[in-house]
C-alpha positions as CSV (number, residue, x, y, z in Angstrom):
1,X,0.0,0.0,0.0
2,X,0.9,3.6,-0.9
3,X,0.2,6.6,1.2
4,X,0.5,9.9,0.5
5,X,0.3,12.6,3.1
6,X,-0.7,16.3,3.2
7,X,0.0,17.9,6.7
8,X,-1.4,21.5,6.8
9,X,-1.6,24.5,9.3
10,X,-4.9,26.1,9.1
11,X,-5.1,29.4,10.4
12,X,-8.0,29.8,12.7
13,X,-10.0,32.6,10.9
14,X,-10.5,30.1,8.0
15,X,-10.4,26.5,10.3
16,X,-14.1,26.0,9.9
17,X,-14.5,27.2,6.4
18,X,-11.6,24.9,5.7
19,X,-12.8,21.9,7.2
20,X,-16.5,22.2,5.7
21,X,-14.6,22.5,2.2
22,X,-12.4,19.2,2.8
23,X,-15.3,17.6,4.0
24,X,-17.5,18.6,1.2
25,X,-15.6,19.2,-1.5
26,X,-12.1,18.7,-2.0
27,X,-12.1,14.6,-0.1
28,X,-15.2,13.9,-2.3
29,X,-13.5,15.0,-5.2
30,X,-10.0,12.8,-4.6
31,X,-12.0,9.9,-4.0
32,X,-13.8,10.6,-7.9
33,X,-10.9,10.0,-9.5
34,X,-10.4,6.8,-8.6
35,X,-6.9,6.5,-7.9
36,X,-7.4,5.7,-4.0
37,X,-9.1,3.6,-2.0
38,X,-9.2,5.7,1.1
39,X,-8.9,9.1,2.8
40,X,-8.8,9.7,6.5
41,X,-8.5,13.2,8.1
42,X,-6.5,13.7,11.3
43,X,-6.4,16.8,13.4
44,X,-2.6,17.2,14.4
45,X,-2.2,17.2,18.4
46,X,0.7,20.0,19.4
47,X,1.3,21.5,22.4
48,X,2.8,24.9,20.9
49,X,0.9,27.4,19.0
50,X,1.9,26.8,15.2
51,X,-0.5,29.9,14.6
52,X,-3.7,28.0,13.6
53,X,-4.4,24.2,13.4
54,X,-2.6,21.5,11.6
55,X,-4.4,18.5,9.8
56,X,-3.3,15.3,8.1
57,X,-4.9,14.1,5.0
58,X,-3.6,10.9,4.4
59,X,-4.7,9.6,1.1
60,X,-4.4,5.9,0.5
61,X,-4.2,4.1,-3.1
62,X,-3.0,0.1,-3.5
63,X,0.2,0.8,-5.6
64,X,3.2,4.2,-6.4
65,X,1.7,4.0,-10.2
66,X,-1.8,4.8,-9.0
67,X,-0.4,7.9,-7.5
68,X,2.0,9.0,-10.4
69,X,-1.1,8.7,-12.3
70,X,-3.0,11.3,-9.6
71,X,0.2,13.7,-9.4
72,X,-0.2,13.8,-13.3
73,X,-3.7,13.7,-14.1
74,X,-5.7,15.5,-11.4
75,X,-3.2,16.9,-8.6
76,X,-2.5,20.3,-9.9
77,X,-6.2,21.2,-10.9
78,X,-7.0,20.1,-7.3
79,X,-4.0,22.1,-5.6
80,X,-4.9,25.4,-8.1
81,X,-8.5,25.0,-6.1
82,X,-7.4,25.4,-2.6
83,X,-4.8,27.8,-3.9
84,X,-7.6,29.9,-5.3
85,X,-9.6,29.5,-1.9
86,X,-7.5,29.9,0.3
87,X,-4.3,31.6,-0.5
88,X,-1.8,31.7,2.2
89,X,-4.2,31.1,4.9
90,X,-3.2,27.2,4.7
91,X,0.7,26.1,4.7
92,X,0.9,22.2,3.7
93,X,3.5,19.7,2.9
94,X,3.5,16.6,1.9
95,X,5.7,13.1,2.4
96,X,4.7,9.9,0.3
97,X,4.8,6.8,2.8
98,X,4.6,3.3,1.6
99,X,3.6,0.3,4.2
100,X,5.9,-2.5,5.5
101,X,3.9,-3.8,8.2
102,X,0.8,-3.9,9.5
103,X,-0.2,-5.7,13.1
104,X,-3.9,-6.1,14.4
């Protein structure tokens, strides 16, 4: 399995906004392309204040070539969105994480 994270730091005046647009918008949209098989959302538990709140999208598709396929068909049309909504109101990175283990 391939995973590919998207921390972000939300600043407060837009948290809500942000969240309702994630929610209702921009994970419904990832899902529609097809190339992953889940999304979870996690709010980021700090103890200093990093200005605003931090999330982590982490977006979950069975194989690397499903994802090239996302970075080159769909990511920048999708980042260009949240650009266009929300400027520099929202700082986020990503790292790409690929699973060796899993225990249950």
């Amino acid at each position: 399995m391939f995973i590919h994270n998207v921390t972000t730091l939300v600043e407060l005046s837009v948290e809500s906004q942000w969240m309702c647009w994630m929610n209702d918008e921009h994970l419904p949209k990832i899902m529609k392309t097809g190339k992953f098989i889940k999304v979870i959302l996690f709010k980021v538990i700090a103890e200093e204040d990093m200005g605003g709140t931090s999330y982590a999208a982490q977006y979950h598709c069975n194989s690397r070539d499903d994802f090239e396929r996302f970075l080159a068909e769909d990511a920048p049309m999708l980042r260009n969105l949240a650009v266009e909504k929300f400027g520099e109101r929202i700082l986020s990175f990503n790292t790409e994480l690929e699973q060796i283990t899993a225990l249950q």
